[in-house]
C-alpha positions as CSV (number, residue, x, y, z in Angstrom):
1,X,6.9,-13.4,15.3
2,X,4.5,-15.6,16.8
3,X,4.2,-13.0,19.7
4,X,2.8,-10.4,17.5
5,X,1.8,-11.9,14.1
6,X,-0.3,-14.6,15.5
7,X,-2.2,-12.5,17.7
8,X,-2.8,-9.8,14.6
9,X,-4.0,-12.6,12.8
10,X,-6.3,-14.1,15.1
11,X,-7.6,-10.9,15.6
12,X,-8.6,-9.8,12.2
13,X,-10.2,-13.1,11.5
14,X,-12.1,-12.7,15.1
15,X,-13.4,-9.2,13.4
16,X,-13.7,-10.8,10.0
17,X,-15.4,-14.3,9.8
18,X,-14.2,-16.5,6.8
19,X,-16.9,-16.5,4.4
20,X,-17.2,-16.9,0.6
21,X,-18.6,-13.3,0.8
22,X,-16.1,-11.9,3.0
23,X,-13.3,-13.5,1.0
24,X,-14.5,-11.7,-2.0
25,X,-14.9,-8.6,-0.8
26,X,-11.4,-8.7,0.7
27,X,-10.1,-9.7,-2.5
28,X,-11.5,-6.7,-4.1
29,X,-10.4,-4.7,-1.6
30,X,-6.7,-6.1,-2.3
31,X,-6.7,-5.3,-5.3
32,X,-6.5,-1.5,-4.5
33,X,-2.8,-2.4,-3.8
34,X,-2.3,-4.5,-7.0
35,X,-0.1,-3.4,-9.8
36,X,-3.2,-3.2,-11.8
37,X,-4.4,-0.7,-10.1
38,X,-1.5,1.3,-9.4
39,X,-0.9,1.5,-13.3
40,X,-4.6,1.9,-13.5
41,X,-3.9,5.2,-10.9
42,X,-0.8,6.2,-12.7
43,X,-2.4,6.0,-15.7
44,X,-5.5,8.2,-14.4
45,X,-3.3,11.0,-13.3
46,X,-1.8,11.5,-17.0
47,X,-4.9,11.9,-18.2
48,X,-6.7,13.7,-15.3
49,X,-4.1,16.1,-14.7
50,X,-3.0,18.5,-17.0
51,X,0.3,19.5,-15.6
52,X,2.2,16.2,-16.9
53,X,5.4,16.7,-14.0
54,X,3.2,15.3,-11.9
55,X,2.9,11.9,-13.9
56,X,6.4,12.2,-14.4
57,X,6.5,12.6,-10.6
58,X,4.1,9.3,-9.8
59,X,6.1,7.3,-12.3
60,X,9.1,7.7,-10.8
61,X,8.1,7.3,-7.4
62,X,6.0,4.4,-8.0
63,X,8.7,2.4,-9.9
64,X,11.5,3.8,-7.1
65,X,9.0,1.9,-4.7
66,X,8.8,-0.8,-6.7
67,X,12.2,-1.6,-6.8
68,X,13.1,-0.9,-3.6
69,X,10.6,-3.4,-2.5
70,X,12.1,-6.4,-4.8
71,X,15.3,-5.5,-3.8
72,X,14.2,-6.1,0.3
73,X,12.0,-9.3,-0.5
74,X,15.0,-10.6,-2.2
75,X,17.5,-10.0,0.8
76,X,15.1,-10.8,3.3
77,X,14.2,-13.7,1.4
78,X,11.1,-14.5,4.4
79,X,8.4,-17.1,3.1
80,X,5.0,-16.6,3.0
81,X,2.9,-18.1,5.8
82,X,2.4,-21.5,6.1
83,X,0.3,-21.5,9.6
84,X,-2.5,-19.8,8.6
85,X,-5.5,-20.5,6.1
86,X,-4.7,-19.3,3.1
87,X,-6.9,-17.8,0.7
88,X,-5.2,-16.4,-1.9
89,X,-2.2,-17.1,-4.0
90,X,0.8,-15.5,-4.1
91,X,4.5,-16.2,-5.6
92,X,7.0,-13.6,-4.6
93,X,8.7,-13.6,-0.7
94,X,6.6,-12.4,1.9
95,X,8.2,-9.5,3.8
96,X,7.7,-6.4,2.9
97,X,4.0,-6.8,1.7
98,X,4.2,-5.7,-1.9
99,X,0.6,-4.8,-2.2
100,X,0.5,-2.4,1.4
101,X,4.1,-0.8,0.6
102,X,2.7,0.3,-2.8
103,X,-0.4,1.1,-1.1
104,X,1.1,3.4,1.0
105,X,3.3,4.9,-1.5
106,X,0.8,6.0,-4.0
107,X,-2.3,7.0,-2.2
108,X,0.0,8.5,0.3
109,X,1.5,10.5,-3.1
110,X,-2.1,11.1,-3.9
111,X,-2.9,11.9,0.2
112,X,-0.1,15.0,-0.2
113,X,-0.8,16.3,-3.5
114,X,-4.8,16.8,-1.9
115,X,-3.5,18.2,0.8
116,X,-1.0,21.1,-1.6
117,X,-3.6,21.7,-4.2
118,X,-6.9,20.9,-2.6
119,X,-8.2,24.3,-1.6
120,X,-11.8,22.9,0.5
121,X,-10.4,22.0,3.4
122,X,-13.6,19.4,3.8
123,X,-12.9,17.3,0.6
124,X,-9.4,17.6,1.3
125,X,-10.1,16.2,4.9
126,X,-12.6,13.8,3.5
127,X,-10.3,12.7,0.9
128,X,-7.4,12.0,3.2
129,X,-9.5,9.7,5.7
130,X,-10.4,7.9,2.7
131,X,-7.3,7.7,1.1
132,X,-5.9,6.5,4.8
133,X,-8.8,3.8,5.7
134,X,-7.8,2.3,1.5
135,X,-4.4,2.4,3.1
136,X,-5.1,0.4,6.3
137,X,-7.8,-1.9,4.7
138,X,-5.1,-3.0,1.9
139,X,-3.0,-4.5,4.8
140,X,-5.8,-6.4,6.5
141,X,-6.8,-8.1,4.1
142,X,-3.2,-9.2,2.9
143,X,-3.1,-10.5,6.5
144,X,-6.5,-11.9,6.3
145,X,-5.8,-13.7,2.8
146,X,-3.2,-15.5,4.3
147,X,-1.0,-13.8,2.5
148,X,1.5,-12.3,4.8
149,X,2.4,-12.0,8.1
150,X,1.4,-8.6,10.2
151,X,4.9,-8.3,10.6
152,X,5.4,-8.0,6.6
153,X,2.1,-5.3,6.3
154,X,3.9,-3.3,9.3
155,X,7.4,-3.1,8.0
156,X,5.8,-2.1,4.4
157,X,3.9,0.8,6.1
158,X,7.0,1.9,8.0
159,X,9.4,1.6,4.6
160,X,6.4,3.1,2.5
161,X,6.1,5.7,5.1
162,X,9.9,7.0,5.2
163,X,10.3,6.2,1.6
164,X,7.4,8.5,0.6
165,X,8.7,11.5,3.5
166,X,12.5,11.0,1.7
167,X,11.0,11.1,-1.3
168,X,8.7,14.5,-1.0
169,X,11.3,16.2,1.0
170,X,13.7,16.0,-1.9
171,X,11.1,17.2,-4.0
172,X,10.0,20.0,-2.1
173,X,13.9,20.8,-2.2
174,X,14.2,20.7,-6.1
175,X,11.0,22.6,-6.6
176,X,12.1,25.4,-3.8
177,X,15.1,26.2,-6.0
């Protein structure tokens, strides 16, 4: 661990200076990973989309994720950091980040639905670059707050990531029949 998440860390805060400012803005940007906002997104797609399957759809996914991230944290049972500065204040276990794993599963939910029903290939370009850098930036800054290790932010990407392509193949396969 100290081969890789050390480094990360020492990295990001090279790039990123501690700073009252800079710790609040990376707290807001957390955020976009919080439950808060997650409900706040679910909660946006009932009412922005009129097609209510696909609320259904994000529900399900989204509380799937949810559980399946509990379920790790509690058998990998990892701490959170103790060797770095720590800026924010968190209870649960450390690995997999919460915040990135549900990061990664929603706006990577929202990232595909874009990409099926978005029919200007420029917003749907632009969309998924910014959907992807809200992605990446949620996972820095859980590093940079201290938070978690790089190693936690990884792992959450990779289960996100192959939770998410499980997940919309067997979709694709119950909405093909």
């Amino acid at each position: 661990m100290i081969l890789f998440d050390l480094p990360v860390y020492q990295f990001i805060m090279s790039i990123f200076p501690v700073s009252m400012s800079m710790t609040v803005i990376m707290k807001m940007i957390t955020t976009l990973g919080s439950s808060i906002v997650i409900v706040a997104g679910l909660i946006s797609v009932a009412v922005l989309i009129r097609d209510k399957k696909y609320f259904k759809i994000f529900v399900f996914a989204n509380l799937l994720a949810i559980i399946l991230n509990n379920i790790i944290k509690l058998i990998v049972h990892r701490p959170r950091p103790s060797n770095t500065m720590t800026l924010a204040v968190e209870s649960s276990y450390s690995f997999p980040s919460g915040h990135s794993m549900m990061s990664m599963v929603f706006y990577g939910l929202v990232i595909y639905y874009v990409r099926k029903f978005v029919k200007r290939k420029w917003i749907s370009n632009l969309l998924t670059v910014v959907l992807s850098l809200v992605i990446l930036a949620v996972g820095i800054t859980r590093i940079y707050l201290g938070v978690h290790y790089a190693t936690d932010v990884l792992a959450a990407y990779v289960i996100g990531f192959v939770y998410l392509f499980v997940f919309i193949k067997i979709l694709e396969k119950r909405e093909s029949k």
